[in-house]
C-alpha positions in Angstrom: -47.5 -68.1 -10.2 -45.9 -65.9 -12.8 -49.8 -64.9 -13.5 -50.1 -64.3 -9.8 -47.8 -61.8 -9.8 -48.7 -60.2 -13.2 -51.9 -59.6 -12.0 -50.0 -57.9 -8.5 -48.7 -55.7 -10.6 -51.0 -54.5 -12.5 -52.9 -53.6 -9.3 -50.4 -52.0 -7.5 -49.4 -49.7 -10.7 -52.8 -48.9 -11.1 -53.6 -46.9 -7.6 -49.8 -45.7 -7.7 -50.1 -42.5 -6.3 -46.9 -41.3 -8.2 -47.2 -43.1 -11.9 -47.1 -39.5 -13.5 -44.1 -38.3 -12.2 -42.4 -41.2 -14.4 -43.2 -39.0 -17.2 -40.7 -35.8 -15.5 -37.7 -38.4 -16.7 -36.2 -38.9 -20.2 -36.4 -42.9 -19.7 -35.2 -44.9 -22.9 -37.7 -46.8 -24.2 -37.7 -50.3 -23.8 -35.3 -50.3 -20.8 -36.1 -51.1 -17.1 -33.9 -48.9 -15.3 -33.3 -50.1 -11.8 -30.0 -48.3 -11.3 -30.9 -45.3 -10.1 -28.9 -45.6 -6.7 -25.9 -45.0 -8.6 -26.5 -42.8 -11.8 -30.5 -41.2 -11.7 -31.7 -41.0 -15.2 -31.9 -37.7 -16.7 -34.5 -35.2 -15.6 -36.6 -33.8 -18.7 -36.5 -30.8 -17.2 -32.6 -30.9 -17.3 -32.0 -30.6 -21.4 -33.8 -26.8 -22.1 -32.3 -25.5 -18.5 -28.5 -26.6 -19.8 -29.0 -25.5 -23.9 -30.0 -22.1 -21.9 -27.5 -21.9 -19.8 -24.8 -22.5 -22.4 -26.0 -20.7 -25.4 -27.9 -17.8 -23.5 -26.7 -17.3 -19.9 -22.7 -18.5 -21.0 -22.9 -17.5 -24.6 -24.4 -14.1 -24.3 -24.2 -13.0 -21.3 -21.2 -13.8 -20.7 -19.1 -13.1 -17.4 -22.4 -10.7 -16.3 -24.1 -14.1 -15.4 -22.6 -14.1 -11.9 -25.0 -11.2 -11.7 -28.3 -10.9 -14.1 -29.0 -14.8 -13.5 -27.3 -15.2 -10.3 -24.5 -17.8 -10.8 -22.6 -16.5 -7.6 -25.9 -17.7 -5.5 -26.0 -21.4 -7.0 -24.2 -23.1 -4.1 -25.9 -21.6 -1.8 -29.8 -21.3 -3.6 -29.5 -25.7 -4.5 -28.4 -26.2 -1.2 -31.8 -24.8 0.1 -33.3 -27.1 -2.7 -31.5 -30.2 -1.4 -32.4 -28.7 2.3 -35.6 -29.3 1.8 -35.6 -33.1 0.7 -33.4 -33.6 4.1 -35.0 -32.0 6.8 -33.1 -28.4 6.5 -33.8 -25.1 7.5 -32.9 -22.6 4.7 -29.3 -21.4 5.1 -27.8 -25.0 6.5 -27.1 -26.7 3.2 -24.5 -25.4 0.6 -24.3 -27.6 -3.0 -21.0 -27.6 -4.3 -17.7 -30.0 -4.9 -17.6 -34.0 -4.4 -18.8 -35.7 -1.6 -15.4 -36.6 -0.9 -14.2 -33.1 -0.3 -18.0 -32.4 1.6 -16.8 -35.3 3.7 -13.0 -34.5 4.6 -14.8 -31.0 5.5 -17.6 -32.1 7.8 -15.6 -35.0 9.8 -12.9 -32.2 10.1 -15.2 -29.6 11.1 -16.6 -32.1 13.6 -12.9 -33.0 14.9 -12.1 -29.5 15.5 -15.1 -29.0 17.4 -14.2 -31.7 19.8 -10.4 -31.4 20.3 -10.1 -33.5 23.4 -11.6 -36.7 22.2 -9.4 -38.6 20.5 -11.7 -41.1 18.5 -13.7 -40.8 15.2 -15.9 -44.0 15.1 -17.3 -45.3 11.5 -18.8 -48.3 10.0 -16.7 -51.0 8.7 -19.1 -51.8 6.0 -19.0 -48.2 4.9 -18.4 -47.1 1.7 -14.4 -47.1 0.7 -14.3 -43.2 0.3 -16.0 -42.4 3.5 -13.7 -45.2 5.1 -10.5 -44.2 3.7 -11.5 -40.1 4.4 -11.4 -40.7 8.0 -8.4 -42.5 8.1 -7.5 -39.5 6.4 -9.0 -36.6 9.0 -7.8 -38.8 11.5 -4.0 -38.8 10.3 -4.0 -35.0 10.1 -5.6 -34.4 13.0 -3.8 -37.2 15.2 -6.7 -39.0 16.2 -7.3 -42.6 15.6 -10.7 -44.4 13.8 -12.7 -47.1 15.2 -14.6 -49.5 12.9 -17.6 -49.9 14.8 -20.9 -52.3 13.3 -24.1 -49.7 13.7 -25.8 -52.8 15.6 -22.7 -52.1 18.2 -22.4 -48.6 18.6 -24.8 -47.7 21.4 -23.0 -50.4 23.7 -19.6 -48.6 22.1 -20.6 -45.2 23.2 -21.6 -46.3 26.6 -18.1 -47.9 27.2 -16.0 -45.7 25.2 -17.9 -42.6 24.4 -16.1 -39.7 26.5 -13.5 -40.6 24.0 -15.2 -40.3 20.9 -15.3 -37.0 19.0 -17.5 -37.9 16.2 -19.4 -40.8 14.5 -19.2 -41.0 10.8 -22.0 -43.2 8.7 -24.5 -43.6 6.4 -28.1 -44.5 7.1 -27.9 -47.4 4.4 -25.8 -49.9 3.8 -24.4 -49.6 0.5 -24.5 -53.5 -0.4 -27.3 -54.8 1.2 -29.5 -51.8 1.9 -30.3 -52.6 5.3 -31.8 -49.3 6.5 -30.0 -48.2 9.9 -32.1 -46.0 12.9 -30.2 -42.5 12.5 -32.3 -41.4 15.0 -31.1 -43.7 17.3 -27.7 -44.0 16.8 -27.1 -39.8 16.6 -29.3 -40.2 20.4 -26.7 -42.4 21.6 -23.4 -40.3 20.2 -25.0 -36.8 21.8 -25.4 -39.1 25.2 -21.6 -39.6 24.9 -21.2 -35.8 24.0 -19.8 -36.9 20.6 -21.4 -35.1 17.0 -23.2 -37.3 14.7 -22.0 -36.7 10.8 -24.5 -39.3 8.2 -23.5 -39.6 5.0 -26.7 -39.8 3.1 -26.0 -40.6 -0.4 -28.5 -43.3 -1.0 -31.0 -41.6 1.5 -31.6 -38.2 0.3 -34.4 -38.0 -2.5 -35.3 -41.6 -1.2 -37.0 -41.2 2.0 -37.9 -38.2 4.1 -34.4 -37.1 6.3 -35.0 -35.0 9.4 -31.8 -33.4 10.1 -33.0 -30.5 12.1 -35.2 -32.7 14.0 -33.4 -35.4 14.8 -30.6 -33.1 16.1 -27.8 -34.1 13.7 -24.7 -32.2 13.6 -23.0 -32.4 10.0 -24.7 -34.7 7.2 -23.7 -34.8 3.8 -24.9 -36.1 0.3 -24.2 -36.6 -3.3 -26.3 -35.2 -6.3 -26.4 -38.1 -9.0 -28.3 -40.9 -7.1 -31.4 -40.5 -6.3 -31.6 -36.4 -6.7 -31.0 -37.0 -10.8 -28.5 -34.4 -11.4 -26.1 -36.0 -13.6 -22.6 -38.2 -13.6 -20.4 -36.9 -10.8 -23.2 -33.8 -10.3 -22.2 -31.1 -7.2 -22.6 -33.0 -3.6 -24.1 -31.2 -0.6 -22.9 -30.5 2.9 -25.0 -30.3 5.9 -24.3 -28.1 9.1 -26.5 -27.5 12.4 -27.0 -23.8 13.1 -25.9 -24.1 16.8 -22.2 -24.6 14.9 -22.6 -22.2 12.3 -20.5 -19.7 14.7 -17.8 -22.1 16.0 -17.3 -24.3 13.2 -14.0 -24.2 11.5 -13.4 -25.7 7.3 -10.5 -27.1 6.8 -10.1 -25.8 3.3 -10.0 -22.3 3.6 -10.8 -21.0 -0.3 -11.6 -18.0 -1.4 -15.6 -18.5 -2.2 -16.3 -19.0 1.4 -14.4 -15.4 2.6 -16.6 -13.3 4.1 -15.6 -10.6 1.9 -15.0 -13.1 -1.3 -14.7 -9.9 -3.5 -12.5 -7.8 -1.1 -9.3 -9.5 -1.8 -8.0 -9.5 1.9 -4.9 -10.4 2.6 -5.9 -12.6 5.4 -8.6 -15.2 5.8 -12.0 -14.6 7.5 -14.9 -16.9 7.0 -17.9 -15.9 6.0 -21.0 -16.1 8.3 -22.8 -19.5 8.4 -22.8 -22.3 6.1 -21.4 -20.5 3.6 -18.1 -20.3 4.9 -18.2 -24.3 3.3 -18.1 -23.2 -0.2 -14.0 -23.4 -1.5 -13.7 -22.6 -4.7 -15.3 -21.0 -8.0 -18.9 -23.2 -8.2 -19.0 -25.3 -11.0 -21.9 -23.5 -13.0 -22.9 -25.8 -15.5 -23.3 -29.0 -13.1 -24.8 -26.9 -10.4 -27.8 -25.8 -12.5 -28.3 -28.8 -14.3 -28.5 -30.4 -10.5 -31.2 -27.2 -9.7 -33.4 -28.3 -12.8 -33.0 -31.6 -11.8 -34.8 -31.1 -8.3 -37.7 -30.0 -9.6 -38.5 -33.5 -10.3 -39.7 -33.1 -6.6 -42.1 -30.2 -7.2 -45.3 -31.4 -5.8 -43.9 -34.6 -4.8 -44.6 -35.9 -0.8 -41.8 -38.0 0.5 -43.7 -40.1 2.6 -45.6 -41.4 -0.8 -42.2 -42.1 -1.8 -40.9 -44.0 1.1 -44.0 -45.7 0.9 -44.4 -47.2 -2.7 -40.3 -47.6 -2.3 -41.4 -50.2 0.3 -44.1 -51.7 -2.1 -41.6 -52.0 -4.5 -38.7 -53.5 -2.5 -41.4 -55.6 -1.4 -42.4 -56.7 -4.5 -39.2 -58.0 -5.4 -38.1 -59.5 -2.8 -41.3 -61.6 -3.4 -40.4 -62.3 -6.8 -37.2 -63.5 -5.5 -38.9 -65.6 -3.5 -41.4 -66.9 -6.1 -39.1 -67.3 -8.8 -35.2 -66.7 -7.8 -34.7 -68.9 -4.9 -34.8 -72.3 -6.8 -31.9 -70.8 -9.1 -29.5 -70.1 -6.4 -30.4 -66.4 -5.5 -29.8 -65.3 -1.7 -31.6 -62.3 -0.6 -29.4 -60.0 1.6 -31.5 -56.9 1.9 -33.8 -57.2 5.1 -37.2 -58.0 5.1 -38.8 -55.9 7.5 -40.0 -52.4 6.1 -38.1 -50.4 8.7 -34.9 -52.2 7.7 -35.0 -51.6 3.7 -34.2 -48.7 2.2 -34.4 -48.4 -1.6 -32.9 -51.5 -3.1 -32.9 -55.0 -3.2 -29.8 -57.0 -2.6 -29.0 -60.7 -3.7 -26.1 -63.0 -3.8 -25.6 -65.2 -6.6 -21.4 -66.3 -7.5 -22.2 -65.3 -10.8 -23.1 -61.7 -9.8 -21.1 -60.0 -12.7 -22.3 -62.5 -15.7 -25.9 -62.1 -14.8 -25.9 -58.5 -14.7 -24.1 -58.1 -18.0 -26.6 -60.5 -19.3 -29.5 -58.8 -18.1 -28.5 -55.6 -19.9 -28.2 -57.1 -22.8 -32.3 -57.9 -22.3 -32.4 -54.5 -21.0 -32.9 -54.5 -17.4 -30.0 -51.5 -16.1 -29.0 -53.2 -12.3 -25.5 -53.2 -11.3 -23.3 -55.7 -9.2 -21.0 -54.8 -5.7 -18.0 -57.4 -5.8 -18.2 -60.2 -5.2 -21.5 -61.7 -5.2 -24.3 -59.3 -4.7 -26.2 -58.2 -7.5 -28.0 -54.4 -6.7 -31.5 -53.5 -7.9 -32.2 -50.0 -6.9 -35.9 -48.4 -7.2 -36.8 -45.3 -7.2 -40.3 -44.7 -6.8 -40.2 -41.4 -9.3 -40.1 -43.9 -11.9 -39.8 -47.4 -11.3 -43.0 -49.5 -11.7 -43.7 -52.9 -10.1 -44.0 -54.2 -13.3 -40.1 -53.0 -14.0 -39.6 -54.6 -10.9 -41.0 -58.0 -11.8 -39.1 -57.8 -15.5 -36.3 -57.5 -13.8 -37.1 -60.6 -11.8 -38.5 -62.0 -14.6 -35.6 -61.7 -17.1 -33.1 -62.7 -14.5 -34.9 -66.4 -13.7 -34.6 -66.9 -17.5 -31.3 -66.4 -18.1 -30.1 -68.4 -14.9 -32.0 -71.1 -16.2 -30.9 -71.0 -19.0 -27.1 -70.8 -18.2 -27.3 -68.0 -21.4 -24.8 -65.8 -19.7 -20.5 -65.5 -18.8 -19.8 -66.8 -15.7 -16.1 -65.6 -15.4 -15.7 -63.1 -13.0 -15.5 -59.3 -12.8 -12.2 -57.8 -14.7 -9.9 -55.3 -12.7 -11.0 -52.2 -13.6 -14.4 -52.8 -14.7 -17.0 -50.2 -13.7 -19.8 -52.0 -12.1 
């Protein structure tokens, strides 16, 4: 068996259209990485654009950087970058802040835009900060928040739907990554007259994202999963043109004045999405984010969502083959049009075994908890990584060389 799937493999790395792009990434040597749905690795291309940046652009140049290498255009120049990963006509993408404050804008925005509907509608299963957030916009703008399953949310909408203002949620499920039908689901919220905001942190950079096609309203995104640009790197906001006149920020800051260099007394937003920047971009992260994207350069997103499948794929055979026996439940769907870029399982020792694996050096993480996360990303990740992974993880289950006892408070997983 274990020769079975050596041999798998070696034939699926071998006609992998993508194998050289592994080199565009300063991978350590001798790790599998398989955590790149939370922290990408880092971008070779990253290290000369920063030691420029600081020592020439900052050092030298000083303040006249806004100007000679165009700082004051960063939000608005990676935004187009990040536009074009997702779907996005120039000029509807704007890089800049946390996703958390991209967030509170867009499901604001999207309130505003729909003052007489008195429900925002998101996922229960949804990630804490987009959970919490509209609680939040909700709050301030006296509305209330439905927790709505994605499986239930047409037959929501069709009972409930002249009363919903927007629907807020992500295209993959954090945990499991069970891949949701965004074009569905933003169909059935524009039947109900409602706007559709996605939330595509562990899509963008993993799969090809038509936002202008499929008609979405607001979308936003961070930059350190699956676009590489470094720990807590600038997130992007998302808004359709046909709202680029109407559309009100709730944080009105001084970047996104129409005159930003006028000094008005009074506020006036500036024309299109750029009315979403707040305050002074954060230089440094922004371009190290812009070098990072050029990981992409050449790159077709349908060859990634397609060896992303082989690989998920892969492992969930391996799981199958050599996991199952040692207590491993697989969580992440099977069917290709239900996975996204991760495999999911559920073991009560979620938090041991992962420790114990990086010990051996296989990078995975663990969602509390049970469910231990492998995340691919087909820039990188081989199927032999993948069957390591697999590999290593049988062994030391096995063996019962690992801490059970569970997560500590605090602990970053």
């Amino acid at each position: 068996m274990a020769q079975q799937l050596t041999d798998l493999a070696d034939q699926l790395d071998a006609t992998d259209p993508l194998a050289h792009v592994r080199d565009r990434f300063l991978l350590p040597e001798g790790v599998v990485y398989l955590d790149g749905n939370s922290l990408g690795p880092l971008p070779a291309a990253v290290p000369p654009v920063l030691e420029d940046v600081v020592h020439r652009q900052w050092g030298t140049d000083l303040i006249r950087s806004w100007n000679t290498h165009d700082w004051w255009q960063a939000p608005l120049r990676v935004g187009d970058a990040i536009g074009a990963l997702i779907g996005a006509a120039p000029g509807r993408t704007v890089a800049g802040d946390s996703t958390s404050v991209q967030l509170f804008t867009a499901l604001s925005a999207a309130a505003e835009l729909r003052p007489g509907r008195p429900l925002l509608v998101t996922d229960p299963e949804h990630f804490p900060t987009d959970r919490y957030l509209a609680d939040s916009v909700a709050q301030l703008h006296r509305r209330q928040v439905r927790r709505v399953a994605p499986a239930d949310l047409p037959e929501f909408l069709d009972e409930h739907g002249d009363q919903v203002a927007v629907i807020s949620y992500s295209p993959v499920d954090f945990r499991s990554g069970e891949l949701h039908d965004m074009a569905a689901l933003t169909r059935a919220a524009h039947r109900a007259g409602a706007l559709a905001l996605w939330d595509l942190c562990h899509a963008a950079g993993a799969m090809p994202v038509h936002l202008d096609a499929l008609g979405v309203d607001f979308a936003v995104g961070c930059g350190y999963k699956f676009l590489s640009g470094g720990p807590g790197a600038p997130a992007f906001l998302y808004a359709a043109e046909r709202h680029h006149d109407s559309w009100r920020t709730p944080l009105n800051g001084w970047t996104g004045h129409a005159e930003p260099f006028g000094l008005r007394a009074d506020y006036a937003p500036a024309p299109g999405i750029a009315r979403a920047r707040i305050g002074t971009p954060p230089i440094l992260s922004l371009l190290a984010l812009e070098a990072a994207l050029t990981a992409f350069d050449g790159v077709d997103l349908a060859q990634v969502r397609a060896k992303s499948l082989s690989l998920t794929g892969f492992f969930l055979s391996c799981a199958e083959k050599l996991l199952a026996a040692e207590g491993f439940e697989p969580i992440t769907p099977t069917a290709p049009e239900a996975r996204a870029s991760q495999v999911s399982l559920r073991h009560p020792h979620a938090y041991g075994l992962i420790q114990a694996l990086a010990t051996r050096g296989v990078v995975a993480d663990m969602r509390a908890p049970d469910i231990l996360r492998f995340g691919v990303n087909a820039l990188f990740t081989s199927h032999h990584d993948v069957l390591t992974a697999a590999t290593l993880l049988q062994r030391t289950t096995a063996t019962g060389d690992y801490d059970p006892a569970p997560q500590e408070p605090g602990t970053v997983t």
